[in-house]
Structure formats: C-alpha cells, structure tokens
C-alpha positions in Angstrom: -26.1 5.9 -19.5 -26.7 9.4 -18.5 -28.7 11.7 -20.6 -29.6 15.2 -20.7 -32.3 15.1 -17.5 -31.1 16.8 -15.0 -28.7 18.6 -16.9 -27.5 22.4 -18.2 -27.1 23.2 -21.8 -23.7 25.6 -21.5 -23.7 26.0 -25.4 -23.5 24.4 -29.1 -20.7 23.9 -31.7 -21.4 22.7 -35.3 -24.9 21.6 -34.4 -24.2 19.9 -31.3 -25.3 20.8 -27.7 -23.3 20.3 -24.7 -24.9 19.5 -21.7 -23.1 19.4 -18.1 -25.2 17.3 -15.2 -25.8 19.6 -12.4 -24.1 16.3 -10.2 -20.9 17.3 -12.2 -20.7 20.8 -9.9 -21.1 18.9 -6.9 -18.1 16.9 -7.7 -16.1 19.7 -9.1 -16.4 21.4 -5.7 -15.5 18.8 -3.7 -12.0 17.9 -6.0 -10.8 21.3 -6.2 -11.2 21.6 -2.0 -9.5 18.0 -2.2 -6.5 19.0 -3.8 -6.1 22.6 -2.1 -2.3 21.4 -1.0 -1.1 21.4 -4.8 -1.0 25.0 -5.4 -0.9 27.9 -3.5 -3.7 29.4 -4.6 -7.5 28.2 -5.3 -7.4 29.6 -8.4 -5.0 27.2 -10.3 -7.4 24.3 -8.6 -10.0 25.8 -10.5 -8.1 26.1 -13.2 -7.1 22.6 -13.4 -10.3 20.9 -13.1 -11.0 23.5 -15.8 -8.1 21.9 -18.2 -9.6 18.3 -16.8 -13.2 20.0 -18.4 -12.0 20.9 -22.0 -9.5 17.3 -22.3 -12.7 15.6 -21.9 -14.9 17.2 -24.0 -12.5 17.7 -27.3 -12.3 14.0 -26.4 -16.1 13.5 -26.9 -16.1 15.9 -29.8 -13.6 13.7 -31.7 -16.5 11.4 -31.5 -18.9 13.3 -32.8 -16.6 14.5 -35.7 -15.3 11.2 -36.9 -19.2 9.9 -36.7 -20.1 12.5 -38.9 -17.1 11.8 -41.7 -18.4 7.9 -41.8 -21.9 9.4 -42.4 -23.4 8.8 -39.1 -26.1 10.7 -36.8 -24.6 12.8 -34.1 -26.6 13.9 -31.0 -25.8 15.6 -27.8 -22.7 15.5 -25.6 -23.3 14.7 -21.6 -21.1 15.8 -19.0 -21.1 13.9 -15.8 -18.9 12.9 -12.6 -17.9 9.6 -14.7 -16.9 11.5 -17.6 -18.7 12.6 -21.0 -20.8 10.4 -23.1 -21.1 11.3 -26.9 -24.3 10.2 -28.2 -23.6 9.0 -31.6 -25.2 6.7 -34.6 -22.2 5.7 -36.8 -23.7 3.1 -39.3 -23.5 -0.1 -38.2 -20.1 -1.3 -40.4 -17.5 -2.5 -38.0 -14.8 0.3 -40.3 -17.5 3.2 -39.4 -17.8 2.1 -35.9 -14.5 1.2 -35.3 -13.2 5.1 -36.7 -16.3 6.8 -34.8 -14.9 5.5 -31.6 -10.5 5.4 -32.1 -11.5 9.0 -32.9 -12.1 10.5 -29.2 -8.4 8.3 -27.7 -6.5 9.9 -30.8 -7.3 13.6 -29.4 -6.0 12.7 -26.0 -2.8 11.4 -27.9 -2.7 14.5 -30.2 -2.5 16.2 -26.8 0.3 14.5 -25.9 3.0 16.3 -28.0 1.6 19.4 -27.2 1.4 19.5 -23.3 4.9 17.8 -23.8 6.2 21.1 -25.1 4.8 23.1 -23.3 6.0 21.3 -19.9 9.4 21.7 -21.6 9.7 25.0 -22.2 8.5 26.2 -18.7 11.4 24.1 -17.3 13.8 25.4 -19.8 12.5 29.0 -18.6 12.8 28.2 -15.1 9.1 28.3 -14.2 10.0 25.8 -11.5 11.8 28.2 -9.5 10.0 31.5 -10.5 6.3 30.3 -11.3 5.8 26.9 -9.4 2.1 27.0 -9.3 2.1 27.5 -13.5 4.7 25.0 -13.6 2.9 22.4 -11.3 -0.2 23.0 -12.9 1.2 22.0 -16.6 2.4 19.1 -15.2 -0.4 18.1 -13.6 -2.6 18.5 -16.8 0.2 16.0 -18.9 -0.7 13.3 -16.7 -4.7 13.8 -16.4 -4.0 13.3 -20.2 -2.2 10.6 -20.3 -4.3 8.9 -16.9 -7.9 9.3 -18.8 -5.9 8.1 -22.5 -4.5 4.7 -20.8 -8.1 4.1 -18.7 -10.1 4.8 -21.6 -7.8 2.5 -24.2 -8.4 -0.7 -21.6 -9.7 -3.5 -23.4 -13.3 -3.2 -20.9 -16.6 -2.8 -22.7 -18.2 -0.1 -22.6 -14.6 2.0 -22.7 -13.4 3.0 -25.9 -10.8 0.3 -25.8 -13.6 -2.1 -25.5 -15.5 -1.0 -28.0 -12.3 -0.3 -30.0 -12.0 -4.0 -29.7 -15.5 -5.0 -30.4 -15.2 -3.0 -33.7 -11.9 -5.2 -34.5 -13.7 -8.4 -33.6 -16.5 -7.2 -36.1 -14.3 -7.8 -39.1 -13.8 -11.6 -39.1 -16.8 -13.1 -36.5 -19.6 -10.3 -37.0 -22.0 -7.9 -35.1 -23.4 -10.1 -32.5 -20.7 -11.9 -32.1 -18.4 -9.2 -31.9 -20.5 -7.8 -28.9 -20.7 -11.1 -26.7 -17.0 -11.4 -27.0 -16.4 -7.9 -25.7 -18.8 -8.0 -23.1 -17.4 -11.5 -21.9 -14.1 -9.7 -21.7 -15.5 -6.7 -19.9 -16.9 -8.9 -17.2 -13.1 -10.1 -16.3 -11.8 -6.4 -16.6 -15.1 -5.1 -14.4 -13.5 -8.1 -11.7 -10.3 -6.6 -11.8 -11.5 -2.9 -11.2 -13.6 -4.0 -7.7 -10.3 -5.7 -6.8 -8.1 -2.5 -7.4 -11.1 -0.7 -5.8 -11.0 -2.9 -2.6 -7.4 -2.4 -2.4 -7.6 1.5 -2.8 -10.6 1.8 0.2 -8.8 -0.1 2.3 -5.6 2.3 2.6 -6.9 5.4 4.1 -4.8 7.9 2.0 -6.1 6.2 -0.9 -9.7 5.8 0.0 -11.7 8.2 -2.2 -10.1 6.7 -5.0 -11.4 3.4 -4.1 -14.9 4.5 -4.0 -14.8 6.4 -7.1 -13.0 3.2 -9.1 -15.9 1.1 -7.2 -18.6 3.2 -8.9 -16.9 3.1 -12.1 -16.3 -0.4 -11.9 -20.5 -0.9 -10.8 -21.2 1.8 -14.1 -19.0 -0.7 -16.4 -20.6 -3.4 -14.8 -24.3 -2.6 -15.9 -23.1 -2.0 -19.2 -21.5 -4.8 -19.9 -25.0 -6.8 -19.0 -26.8 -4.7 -21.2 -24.2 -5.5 -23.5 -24.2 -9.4 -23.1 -28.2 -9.3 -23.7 -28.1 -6.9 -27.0 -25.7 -9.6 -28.2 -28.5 -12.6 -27.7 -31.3 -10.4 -29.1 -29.0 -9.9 -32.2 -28.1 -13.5 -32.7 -31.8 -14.7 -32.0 -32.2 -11.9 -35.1 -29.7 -12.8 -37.2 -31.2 -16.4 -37.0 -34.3 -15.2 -38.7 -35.1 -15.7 -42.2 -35.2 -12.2 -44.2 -38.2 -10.8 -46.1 -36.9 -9.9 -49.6 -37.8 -7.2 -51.4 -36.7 -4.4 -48.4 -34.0 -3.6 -47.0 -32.8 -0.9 -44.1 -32.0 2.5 -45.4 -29.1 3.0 -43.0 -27.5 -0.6 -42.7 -28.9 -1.8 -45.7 -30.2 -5.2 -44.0 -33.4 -7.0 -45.2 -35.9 -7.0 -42.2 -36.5 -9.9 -40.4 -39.9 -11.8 -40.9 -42.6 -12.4 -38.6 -44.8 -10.1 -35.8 -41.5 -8.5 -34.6 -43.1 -4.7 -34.2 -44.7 -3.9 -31.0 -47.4 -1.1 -31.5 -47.3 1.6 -29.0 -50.7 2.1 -28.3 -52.1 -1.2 -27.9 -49.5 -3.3 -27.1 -49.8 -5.9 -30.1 -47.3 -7.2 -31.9 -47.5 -6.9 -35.9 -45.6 -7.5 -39.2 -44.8 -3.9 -40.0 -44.1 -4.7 -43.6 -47.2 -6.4 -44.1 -49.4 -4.4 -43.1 -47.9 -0.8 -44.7 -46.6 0.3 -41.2 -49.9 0.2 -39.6 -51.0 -1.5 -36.7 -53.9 -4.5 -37.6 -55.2 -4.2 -34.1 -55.7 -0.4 -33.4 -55.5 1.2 -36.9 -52.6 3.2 -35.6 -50.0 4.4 -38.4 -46.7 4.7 -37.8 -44.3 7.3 -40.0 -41.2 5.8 -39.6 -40.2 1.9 -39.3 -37.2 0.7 -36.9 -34.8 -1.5 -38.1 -34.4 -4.0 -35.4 -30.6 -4.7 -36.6 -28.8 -1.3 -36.6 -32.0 0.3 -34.4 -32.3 3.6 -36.6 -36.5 4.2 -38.1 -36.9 6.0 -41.1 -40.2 6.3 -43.0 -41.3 3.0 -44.5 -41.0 4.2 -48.3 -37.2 4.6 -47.3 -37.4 0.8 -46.8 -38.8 0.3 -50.5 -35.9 -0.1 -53.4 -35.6 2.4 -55.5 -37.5 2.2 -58.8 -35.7 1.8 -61.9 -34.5 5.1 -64.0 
C-alpha cells in the first residue's frame, strides 16, 4: 500500500491530511496529453482530470467520515496513480467495518443524481451545439463516476466490493474466516483482470489500458496474499487459549496466552502481560501493548478492567 513517502501534503480538512504522490503528476501529465482530441482546448483536459481528482478524494473522505461515526481512528489520505487509499482503524466489528468501507461507493452514487442533472440541463440548454467542450466535459465526468463506482464495487479483495463482502461474510463465519474467503475470491477476480489486461495490450488502440489494468491487477494481486496470510495468523490466534482477567480496549478481546510479544530491542519474545509490559531479557518497558487481534496498542492499564465504583 502506498504511504505518505514520497509524497506532498496539499492541505487538511477536519484533522485529516491529504497527501498527493509526486508519481501522481507524472501520470496526470501524460493523461491529459493523451486525451488532447476530446476537447478543443487543454484547459478542459485539465479540468477533467481535475473533476477525476475531487470524485476520488470525497470518495476517500466518505471513508474517513463513516470510520469516525462507528468510533474508529482516522489517518491520512494518499493520492496515487492507482487511486487514493484512506488509512482508517474502524473497530474490528464486521457492522463498523462493513459501514467504514460502503461509505466511500455511496459518495460516488450520491454523485450520480447530481452529474445526472446537470448533463440534463446542458442538453435542454443546447450546450451541445453552443458549448461542446462544457457539454463533453460533463459527460465525460458522469461516466468516470460511474467507471471508478462499478470497478471499485467488484467483489475483488482489496476493492471496496471485496472488503464490502468480507465485512458481510463476518456476520455468520467470523474475522478470519471472513478474510480467507475474500481473498480466495480475489485470487479468481485478480485472474480475470490479467486476462482482460492481455486482451486490452494486445489491440493497439487499446494498449495503455492494458498495462494500466495489468498493474492494477499485479497491485490487487499482492494484496490479496497479504490478505490470505493475515487470515492464517488470525486463525492460528484464534486457536489460542485466552488469559482472563484482560481484555483489548478497542475490540474488547482477551489476549492470547504465551510469549507472543517480540521486544524491539533485543529481539526476544515475551508474555507481555506477565511481565507488566516489560521485556524479561533487556529491561526494556514498553508504554503501550498491541493487541495481536484487532492490531491497535494502547497503554497496558487500558488493558486492566475497570475497578468497581
């Protein structure tokens, strides 16, 4: 996944910062040349690629949003060639997860409506005829809406539609489980995307598209084998018997027991809740312990119930 290295904070918005990867200027120069013969000016190219900028990142802001209303962490928002990545901690319920993610589509199909209109009343004022560059570009902007709502919405982990259907899967076979399926699934959609890809690069009108698809489909693919191993580590955890008397502030799961924690100093592994947090090996103390189901650390008291009033 891309993160902020390499990238240019452009500005922030209700305490999150938006960051554009310089990559994503190289890219934008090279579409808007591309696609000189739509308009008859450069400017509406610009423009559009513009339009293509702010669909995508109100998408990634629903994100961001919805996390917060479920009570999640929210982070920074990426921009790169691929699209925008919304870093987000939604607690790990399958209804928080589920909402944190349908979140970003339903923009796109709040869009929908809107662009609608306003595509119908420039052909009702004759914009085709008298402004063909405004009327083309408004056009053009409906279907990059619709185009990035229907790719996003397939069923492929990590898309939205794939996580949208790990979230679903959550409810009646669990966390782990939930994630194996969807990266299972993402595997066959990944196959179908180097296919399509293939068939793109080999027409020559159509062969940037292939290469493009072909890196998206490589992107997907590396994320759906991080995806298949999380889902191992959380079974192997799952399969653990839990030490009573704690349990995660964020998820509310008992820890797992055994030397699970890996000290960053010395290397050694440790019981974290044996020892108060602090490594047996080195002496090093830690202020905040990671649960190893839902990932989030928080300081070890947090772990501790709370004591009677």
């Amino acid at each position: 996944m891309p993160t902020n290295r390499g990238a240019f904070k452009i500005f922030t918005l209700a305490g999150i910062a938006v960051y554009v990867h310089w990559s994503w200027f190289l890219v934008a120069i090279y579409s808007i040349q591309f696609r000189t013969h739509e308009y008859s000016s450069l400017i509406w190219n610009v423009l559009e690629y513009l339009s293509l900028f702010a669909i995508v990142l109100t998408h990634e802001f629903g994100h961001q949003l919805a996390c917060r209303q479920v009570g999640g962490q929210t982070h920074d928002i990426v921009l790169w060639p691929l699209g925008g990545v919304a870093y987000v901690s939604p607690p790990q319920r399958p209804g928080a997860q589920l909402w944190s993610i349908a979140a970003g589509p339903l923009v796109n199909v709040a869009l929908i409506p809107l662009l609608t209109g306003l595509m119908l009343a420039a052909a009702n004022l004759g914009w085709n005829d008298t402004h063909p560059d405004a009327s083309e570009w408004i056009h053009n902007i409906w279907v990059i809406n619709l185009v990035l709502l229907i790719f996003n919405l397939m069923p492929v982990y990590p898309l939205d539609g794939g996580q949208i259907l790990r979230s679903l899967l959550w409810f009646p076979f669990g966390r782990a489980n939930s994630l194996l399926a969807a990266s299972i699934i993402g595997f066959i959609g990944v196959a179908a995307l180097f296919i399509l890809a293939a068939i793109f690069f080999l027409d020559s009108e159509s062969r940037s598209s292939g290469v493009w698809l072909g890196i998206m489909a490589a992107f997907i693919l590396m994320n759906c084998w991080g995806g298949l191993k999380q889902a191992r580590a959380l079974a192997k955890i799952a399969k653990i018997p839990r030490r009573e008397g704690f349990a995660c502030p964020s998820c509310k799961t008992p820890p797992p027991l055994g030397a699970l924690w890996r000290c960053g100093k010395c290397g050694q592994q440790f019981d974290t809740f044996l020892t108060q947090a602090t490594c047996p090996h080195c002496g090093t103390q830690y202020s905040a312990t990671q649960c190893l189901d839902c990932g989030t650390a928080r300081p070890f008291n947090d772990w501790l119930p709370a004591p009677p009033a």
